[in-house]
MARKE-59706 format. One record per residue (C-alpha): residue number from 1; x negated, y negated, z negated. Coordinates in nm, 2 decimals, decimal comma, padded with zeros to 4 digits, always signed. Each point is the difference from the previous one (the first is absolute). Layout:
N
PT    k      c1      c2      c3
PT  NUM       X       Y       Z
...
This chain:
424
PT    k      c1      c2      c3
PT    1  -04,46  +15,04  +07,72
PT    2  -00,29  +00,00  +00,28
PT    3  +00,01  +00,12  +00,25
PT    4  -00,04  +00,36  +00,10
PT    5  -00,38  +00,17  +00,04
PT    6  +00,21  +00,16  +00,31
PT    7  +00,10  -00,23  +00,26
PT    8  +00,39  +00,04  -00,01
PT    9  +00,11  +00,09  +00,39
PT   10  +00,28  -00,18  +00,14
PT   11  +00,22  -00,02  +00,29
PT   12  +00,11  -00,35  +00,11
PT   13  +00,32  -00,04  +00,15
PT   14  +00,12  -00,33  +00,17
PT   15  +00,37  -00,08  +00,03
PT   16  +00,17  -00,25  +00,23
PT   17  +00,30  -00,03  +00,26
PT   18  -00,06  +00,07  +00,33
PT   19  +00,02  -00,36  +00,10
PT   20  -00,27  -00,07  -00,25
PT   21  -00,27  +00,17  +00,23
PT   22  -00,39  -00,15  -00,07
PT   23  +00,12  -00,20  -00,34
PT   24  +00,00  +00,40  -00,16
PT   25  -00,32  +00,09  +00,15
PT   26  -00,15  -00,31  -00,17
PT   27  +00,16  +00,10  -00,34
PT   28  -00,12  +00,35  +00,02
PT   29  -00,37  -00,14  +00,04
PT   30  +00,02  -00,22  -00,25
PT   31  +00,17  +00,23  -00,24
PT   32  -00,33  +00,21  +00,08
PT   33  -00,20  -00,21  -00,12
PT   34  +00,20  -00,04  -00,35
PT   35  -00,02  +00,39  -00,05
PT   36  -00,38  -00,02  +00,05
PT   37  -00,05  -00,32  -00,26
PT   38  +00,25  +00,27  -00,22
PT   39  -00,28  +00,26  +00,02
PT   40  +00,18  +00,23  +00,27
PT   41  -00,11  +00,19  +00,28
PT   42  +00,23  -00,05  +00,29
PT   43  +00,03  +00,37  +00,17
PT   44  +00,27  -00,10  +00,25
PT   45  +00,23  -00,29  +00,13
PT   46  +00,35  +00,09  +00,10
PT   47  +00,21  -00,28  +00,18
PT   48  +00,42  +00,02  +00,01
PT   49  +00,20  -00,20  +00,20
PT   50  +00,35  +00,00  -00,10
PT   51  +00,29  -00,14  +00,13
PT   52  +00,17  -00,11  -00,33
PT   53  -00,14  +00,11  -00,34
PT   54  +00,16  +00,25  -00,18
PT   55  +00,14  -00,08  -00,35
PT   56  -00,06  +00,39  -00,17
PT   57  -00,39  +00,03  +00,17
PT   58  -00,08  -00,33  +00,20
PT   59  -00,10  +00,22  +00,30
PT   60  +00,28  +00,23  +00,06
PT   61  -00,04  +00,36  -00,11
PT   62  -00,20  +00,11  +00,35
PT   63  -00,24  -00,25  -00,06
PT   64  -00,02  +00,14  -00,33
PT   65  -00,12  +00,33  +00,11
PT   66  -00,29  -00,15  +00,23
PT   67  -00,14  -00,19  -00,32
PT   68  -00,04  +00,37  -00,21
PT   69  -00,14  +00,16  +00,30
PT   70  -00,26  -00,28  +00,06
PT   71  -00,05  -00,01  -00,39
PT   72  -00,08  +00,39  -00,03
PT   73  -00,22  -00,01  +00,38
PT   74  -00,23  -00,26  -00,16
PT   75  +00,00  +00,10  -00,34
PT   76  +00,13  -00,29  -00,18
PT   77  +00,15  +00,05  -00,33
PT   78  +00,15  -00,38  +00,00
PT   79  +00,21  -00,16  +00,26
PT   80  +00,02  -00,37  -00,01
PT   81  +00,28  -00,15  +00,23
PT   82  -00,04  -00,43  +00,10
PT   83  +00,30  -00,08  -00,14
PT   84  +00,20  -00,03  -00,30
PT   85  +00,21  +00,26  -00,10
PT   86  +00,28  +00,06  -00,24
PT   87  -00,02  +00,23  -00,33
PT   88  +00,26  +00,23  +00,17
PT   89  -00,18  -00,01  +00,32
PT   90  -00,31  +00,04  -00,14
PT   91  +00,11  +00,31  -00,18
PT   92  +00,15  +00,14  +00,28
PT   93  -00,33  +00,01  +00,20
PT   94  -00,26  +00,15  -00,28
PT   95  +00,28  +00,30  -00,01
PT   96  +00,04  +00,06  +00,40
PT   97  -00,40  -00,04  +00,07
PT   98  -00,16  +00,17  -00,33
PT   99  -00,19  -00,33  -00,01
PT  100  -00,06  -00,26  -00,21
PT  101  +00,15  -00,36  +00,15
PT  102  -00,13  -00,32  -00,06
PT  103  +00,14  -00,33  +00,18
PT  104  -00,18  -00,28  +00,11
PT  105  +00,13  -00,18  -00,37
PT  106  -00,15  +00,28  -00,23
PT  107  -00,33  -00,01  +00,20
PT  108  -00,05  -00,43  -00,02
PT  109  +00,07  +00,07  -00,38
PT  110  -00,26  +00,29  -00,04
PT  111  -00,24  -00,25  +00,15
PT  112  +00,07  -00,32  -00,22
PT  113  -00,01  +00,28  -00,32
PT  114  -00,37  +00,03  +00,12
PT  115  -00,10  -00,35  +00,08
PT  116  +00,16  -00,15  -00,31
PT  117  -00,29  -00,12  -00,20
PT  118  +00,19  -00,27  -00,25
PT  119  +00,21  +00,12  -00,25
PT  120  +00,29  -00,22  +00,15
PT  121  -00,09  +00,18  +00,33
PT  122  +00,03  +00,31  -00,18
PT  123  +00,35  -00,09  -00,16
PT  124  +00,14  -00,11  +00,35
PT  125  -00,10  +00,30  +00,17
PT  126  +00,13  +00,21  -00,28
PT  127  +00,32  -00,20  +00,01
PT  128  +00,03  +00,06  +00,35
PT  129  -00,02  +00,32  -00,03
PT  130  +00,20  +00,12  -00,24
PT  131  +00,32  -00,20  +00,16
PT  132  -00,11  +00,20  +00,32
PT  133  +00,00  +00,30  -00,21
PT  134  +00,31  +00,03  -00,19
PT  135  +00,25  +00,06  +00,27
PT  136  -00,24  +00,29  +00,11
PT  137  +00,05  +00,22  -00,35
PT  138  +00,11  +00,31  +00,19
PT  139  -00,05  +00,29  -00,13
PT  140  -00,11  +00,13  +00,41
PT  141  -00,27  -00,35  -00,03
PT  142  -00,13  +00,10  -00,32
PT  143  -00,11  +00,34  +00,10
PT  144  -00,20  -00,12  +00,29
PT  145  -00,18  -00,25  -00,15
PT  146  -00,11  +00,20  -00,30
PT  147  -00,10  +00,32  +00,29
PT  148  -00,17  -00,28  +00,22
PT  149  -00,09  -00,24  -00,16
PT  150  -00,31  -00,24  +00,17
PT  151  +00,12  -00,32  +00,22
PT  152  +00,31  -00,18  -00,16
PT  153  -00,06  +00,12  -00,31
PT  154  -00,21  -00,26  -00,15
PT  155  +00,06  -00,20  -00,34
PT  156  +00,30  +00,10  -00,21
PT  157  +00,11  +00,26  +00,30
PT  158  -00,18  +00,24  -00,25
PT  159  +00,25  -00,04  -00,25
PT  160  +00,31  +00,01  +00,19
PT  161  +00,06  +00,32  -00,07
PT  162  -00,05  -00,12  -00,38
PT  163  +00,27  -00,29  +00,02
PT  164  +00,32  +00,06  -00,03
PT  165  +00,24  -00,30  +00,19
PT  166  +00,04  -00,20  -00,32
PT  167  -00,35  +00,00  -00,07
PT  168  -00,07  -00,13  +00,34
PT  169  +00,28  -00,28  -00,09
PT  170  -00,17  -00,10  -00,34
PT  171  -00,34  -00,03  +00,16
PT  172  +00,13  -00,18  +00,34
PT  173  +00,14  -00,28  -00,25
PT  174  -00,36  +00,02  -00,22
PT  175  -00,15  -00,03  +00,30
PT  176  +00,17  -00,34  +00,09
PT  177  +00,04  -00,14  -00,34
PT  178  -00,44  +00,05  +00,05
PT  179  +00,00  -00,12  +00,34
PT  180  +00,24  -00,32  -00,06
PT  181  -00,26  -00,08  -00,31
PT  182  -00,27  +00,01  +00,23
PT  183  +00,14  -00,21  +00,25
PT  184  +00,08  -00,28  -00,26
PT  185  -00,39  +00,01  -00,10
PT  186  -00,05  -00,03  +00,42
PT  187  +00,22  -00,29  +00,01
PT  188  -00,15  -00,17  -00,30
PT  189  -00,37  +00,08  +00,23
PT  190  +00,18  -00,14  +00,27
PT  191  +00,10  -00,35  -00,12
PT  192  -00,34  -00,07  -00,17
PT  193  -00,16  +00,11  +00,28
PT  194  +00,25  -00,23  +00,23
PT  195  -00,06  -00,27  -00,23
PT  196  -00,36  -00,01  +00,10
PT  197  -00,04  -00,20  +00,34
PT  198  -00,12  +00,24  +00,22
PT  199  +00,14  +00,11  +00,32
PT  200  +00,14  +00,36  +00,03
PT  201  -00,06  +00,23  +00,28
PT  202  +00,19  +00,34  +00,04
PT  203  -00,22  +00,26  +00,21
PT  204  +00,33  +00,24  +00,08
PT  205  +00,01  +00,24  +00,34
PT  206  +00,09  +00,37  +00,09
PT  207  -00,18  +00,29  -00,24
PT  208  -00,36  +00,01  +00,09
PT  209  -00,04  -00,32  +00,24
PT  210  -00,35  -00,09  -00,22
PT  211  +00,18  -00,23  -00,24
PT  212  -00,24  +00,11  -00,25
PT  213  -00,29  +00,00  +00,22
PT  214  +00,08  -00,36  +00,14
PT  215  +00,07  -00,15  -00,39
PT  216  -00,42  +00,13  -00,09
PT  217  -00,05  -00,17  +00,31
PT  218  +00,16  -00,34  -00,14
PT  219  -00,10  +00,03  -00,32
PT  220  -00,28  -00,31  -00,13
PT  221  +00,01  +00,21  -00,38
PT  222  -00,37  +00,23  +00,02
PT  223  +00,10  +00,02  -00,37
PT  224  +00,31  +00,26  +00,03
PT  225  +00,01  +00,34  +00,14
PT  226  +00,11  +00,04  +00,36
PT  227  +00,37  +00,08  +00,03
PT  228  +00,04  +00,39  +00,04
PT  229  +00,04  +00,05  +00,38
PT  230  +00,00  +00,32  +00,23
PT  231  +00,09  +00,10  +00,34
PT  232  +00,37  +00,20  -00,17
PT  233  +00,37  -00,10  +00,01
PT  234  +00,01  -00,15  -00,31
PT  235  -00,32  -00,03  -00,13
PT  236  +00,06  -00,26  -00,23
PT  237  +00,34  -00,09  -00,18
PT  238  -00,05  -00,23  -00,26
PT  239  -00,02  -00,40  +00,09
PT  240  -00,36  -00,14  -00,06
PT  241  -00,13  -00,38  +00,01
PT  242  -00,27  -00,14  +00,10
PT  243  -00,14  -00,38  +00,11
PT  244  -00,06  -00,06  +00,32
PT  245  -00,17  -00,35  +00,12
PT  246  +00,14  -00,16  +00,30
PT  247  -00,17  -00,12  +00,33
PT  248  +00,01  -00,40  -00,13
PT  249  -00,13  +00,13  -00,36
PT  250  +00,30  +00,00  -00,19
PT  251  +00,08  +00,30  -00,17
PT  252  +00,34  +00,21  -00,04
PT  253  +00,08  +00,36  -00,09
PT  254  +00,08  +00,33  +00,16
PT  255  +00,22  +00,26  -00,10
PT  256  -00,03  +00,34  +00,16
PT  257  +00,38  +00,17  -00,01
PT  258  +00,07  +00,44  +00,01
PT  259  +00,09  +00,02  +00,39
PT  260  +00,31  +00,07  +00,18
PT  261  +00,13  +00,27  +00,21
PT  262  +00,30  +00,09  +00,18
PT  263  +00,27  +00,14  -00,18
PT  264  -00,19  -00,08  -00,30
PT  265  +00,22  +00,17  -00,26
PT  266  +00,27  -00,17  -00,19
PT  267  -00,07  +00,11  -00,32
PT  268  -00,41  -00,12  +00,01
PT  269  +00,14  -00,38  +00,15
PT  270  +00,23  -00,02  -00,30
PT  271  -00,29  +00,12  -00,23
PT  272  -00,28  -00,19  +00,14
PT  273  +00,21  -00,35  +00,02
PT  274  -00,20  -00,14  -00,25
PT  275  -00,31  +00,07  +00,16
PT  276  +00,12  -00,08  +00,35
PT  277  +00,16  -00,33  -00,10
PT  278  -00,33  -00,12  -00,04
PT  279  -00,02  -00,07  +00,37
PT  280  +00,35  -00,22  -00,04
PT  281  -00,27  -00,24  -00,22
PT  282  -00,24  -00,11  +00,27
PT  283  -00,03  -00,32  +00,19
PT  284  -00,10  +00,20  +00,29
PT  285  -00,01  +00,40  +00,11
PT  286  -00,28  +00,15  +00,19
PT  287  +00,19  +00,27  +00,17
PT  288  -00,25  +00,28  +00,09
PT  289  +00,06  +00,22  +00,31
PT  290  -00,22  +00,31  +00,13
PT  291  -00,12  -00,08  +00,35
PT  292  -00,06  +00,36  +00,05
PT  293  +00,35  +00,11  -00,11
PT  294  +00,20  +00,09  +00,36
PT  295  +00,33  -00,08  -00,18
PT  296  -00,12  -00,34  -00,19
PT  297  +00,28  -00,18  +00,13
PT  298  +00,21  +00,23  -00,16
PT  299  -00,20  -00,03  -00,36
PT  300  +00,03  -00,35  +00,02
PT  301  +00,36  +00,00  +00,00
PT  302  +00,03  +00,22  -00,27
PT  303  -00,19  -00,23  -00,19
PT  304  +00,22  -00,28  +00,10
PT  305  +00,31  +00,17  -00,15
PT  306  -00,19  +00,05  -00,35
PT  307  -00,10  -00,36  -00,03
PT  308  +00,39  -00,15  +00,12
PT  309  +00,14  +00,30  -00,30
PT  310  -00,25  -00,16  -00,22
PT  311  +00,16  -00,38  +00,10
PT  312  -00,38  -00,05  +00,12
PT  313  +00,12  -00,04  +00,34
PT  314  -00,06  -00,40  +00,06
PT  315  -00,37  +00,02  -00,18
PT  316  -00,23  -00,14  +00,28
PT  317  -00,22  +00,27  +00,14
PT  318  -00,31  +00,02  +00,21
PT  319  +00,00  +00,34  +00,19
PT  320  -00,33  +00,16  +00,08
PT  321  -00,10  +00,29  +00,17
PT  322  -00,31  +00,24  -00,23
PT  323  -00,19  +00,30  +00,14
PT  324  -00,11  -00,17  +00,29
PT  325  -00,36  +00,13  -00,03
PT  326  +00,12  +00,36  +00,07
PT  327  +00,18  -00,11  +00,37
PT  328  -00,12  +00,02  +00,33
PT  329  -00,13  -00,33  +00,16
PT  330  +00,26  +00,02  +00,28
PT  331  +00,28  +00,10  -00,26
PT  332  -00,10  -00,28  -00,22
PT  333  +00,04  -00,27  +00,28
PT  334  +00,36  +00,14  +00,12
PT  335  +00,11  -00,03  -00,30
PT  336  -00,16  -00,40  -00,09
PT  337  +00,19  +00,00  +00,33
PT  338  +00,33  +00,08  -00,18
PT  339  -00,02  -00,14  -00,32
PT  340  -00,21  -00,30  +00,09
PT  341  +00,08  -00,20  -00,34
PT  342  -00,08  +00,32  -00,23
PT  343  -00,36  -00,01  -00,10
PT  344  -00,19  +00,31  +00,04
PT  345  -00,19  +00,13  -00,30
PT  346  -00,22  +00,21  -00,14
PT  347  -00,04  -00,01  -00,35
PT  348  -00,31  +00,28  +00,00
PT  349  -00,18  -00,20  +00,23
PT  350  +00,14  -00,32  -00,11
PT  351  +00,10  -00,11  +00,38
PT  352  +00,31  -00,27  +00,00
PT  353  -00,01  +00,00  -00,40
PT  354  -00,08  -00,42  +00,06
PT  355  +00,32  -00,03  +00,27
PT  356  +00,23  +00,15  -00,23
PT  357  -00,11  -00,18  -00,30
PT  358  +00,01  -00,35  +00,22
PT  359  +00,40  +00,10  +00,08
PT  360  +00,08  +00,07  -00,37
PT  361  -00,17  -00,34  -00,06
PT  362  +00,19  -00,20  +00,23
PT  363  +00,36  +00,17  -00,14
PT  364  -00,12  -00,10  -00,35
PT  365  -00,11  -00,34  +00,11
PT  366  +00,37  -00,02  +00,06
PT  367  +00,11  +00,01  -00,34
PT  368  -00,34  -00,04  -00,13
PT  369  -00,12  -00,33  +00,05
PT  370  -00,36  -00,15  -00,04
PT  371  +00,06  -00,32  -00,18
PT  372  -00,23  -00,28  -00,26
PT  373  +00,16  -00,16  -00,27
PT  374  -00,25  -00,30  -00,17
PT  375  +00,11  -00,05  -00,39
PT  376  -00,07  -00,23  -00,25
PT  377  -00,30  +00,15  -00,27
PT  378  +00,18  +00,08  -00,31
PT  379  +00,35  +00,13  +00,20
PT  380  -00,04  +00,30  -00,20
PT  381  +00,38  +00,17  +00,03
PT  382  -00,04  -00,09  +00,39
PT  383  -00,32  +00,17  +00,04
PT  384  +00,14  +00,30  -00,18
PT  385  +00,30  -00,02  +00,24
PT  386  -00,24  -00,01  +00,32
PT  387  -00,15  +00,32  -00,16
PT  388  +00,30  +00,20  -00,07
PT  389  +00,17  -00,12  +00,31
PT  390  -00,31  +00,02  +00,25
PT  391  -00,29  +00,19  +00,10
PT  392  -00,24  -00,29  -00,07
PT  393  -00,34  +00,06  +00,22
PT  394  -00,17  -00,31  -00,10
PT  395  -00,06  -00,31  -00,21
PT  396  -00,15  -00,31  +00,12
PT  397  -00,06  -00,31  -00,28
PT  398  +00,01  -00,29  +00,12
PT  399  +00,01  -00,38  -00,20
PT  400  +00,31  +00,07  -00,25
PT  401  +00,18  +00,29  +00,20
PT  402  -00,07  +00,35  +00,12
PT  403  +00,11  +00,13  +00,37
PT  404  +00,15  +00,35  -00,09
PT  405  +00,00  +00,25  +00,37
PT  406  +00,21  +00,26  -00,04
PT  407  +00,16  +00,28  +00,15
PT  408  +00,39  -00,04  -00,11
PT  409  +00,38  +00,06  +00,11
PT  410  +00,21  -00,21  +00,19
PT  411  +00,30  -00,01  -00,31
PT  412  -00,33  -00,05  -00,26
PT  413  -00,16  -00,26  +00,21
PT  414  +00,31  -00,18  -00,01
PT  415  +00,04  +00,06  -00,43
PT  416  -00,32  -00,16  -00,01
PT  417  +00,07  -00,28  +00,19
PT  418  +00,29  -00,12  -00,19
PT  419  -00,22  +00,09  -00,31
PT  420  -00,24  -00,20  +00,11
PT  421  +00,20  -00,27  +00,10
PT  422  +00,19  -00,03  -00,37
PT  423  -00,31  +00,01  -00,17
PT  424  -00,14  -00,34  +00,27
């Protein structure tokens, strides 16, 4: 479903403990910007501190009653709280503020059911949603979506009111029997592309850091369509490749990954794995962070946590800084100041894009080494062995041998060495 001519109006209401204090405040302003990338107009923010949550409305039945009088002053029809909230909860709020209640989980998946481009993307969004969905079939959730309708409605939330539970079952389980199909085709990708002796780099970061922006930056292939990027959470969700040629000539390539965010949802990591797992492939990560985002620090250790749940954790990583072009001289030094080893890059203007591609050369050079093997003429399974095993960047002939330079791993170098030497 697209999204409505109208601009759905929506209160936003951040949650947190009173001990929490600023942490909410940045939620809330990020959570603004994921109702705007949903297509909503925010008409009010509301902020509750509470002491302990509440298990039948979160926010304790007072708090309650502020949220449907701010809805009704600033005519929003939708209120969408920053946290996740139970079915029963949930229910309990659309019936005591004559409002339509969407959690920070519905919204994320609203967003990926317009982003998906791929129809794997599509089935893992869909996935995600309907496991999100089926505790929800109330009969008091039902009504307001088919009233409402608008944000967090997207995809098959126009047929819920169609499905009954078992349906929902039977296509859950279609959905995976398609999804674990597709990700045996993605592994089969995977080893041919491994097999092919070319370094891997992961581009991963927080949601809108310019992942995509930085890989068109990278890219040496004028051949293939730049990689869709935009200045939205989640522009882009699907992984794309692309070669990149590094500072000493040598070539690898780059994979740009769907970004993170805090509390990304449960259900979208356990759909996405497939595509996320990509980054648990690389010989090195370029983790991306926004130079302009206050709470970066923050992003970046949200990021951390997806990578160590992916078991991607001890992948070398060079860390850089993007967006730099849009800071102020004297904020740009203070923070080279703190974060002297991070370079500072722009990947519009193309500043630091040569530092951080020297770093992710010197981490491959660990494992990557530049090496010469000379061979007899006529060593034909050897030279196929130097070709499957190495990234060969030259031949030199010389009397009755030829020098092979190439570009190979440590644990291949060393197969071709005791190839080499049974062959003598």
């Amino acid at each position: 479903m697209e999204l409505t001519k109208v601009a759905e109006r929506v209160l936003l209401v951040g949650v947190g403990l009173k001990s929490e204090g600023r942490a909410v405040d940045d939620s809330l302003a990020e959570l603004q910007g994921l109702a705007e990338t949903a297509g909503a107009v925010v008409a009010g923010k509301l902020r509750q501190s509470v002491a302990r949550y509440h298990p039948g409305t979160l926010i304790g039945s007072g708090k309650v009653r502020e949220v449907a009088v701010a809805a009704k002053n600033c005519r929003a029809r939708t209120v969408i709280f920053d946290a996740e909230l139970s079915p029963a909860q949930q229910k309990t709020l659309e019936k005591e503020t004559d409002s339509k209640i969407i959690d920070r989980t519905r919204l994320i998946l609203d967003i990926f059911a317009k982003r998906a481009k791929t129809s794997e993307g599509r089935l893992q969004v869909e996935l995600a949603q309907l496991s999100y969905m089926l505790p929800r079939l109330t009969g008091a959730w039902r009504s307001f979506s088919q009233q409402v309708g608008g944000i967090g409605t997207r995809g098959p939330g126009e047929r819920k009111l169609e499905y009954e539970r078992r349906h929902i079952q039977s296509r859950i389980l279609h959905l995976q029997k398609d999804l674990e199909r597709i990700a045996s085709r993605r592994q089969v990708q995977r080893e041919r592309r491994l097999s092919v002796p070319v370094p891997l780099i992961a581009i991963v970061g927080y949601t809108n850091v310019g992942k995509s922006t930085l890989l068109n930056a990278l890219t040496e292939d004028s051949s293939k369509p730049g990689v869709y990027a935009d200045d939205k959470l989640f522009a882009t969700l699907d992984p794309t490749t692309r070669r990149v040629r590094l500072p000493d000539g040598t070539r690898a390539v780059a994979t740009d990954t769907v970004g993170f965010i805090q509390r990304l949802p449960t259900a979208l990591v356990a759909a996405f794995r497939s595509t996320l797992e990509e980054a648990s492939l690389a010989d090195c990560m370029l983790i991306v962070t926004d130079a302009t985002a206050p709470d970066f620090a923050a992003q970046d250790a949200a990021v951390d946590a997806v990578l160590e749940d992916l078991g991607a954790g001890s992948i070398p990583r060079v860390r850089i800084f993007n967006k730099t072009d849009l800071l102020e001289d004297a904020a740009r030094r203070e923070l080279k100041r703190s974060y002297p080893d991070r370079p500072m890059v722009s990947a519009v203007t193309g500043v630091g894009l040569g530092e951080a591609l020297a770093r992710v050369q010197e981490i491959l050079g660990r494992r990557w080494l530049l090496r010469e093997l000379d061979l007899p003429h006529g060593a034909g399974s050897l030279v196929s062995a130097v070709y499957t095993c190495g990234q060969v960047l030259s031949e030199r002939h010389f009397g009755t041998k030829v020098r092979y330079r190439m570009r190979v791993t440590t644990e291949n170098w060393e197969r071709l060495r005791a190839l080499a030497t049974r062959l003598a």
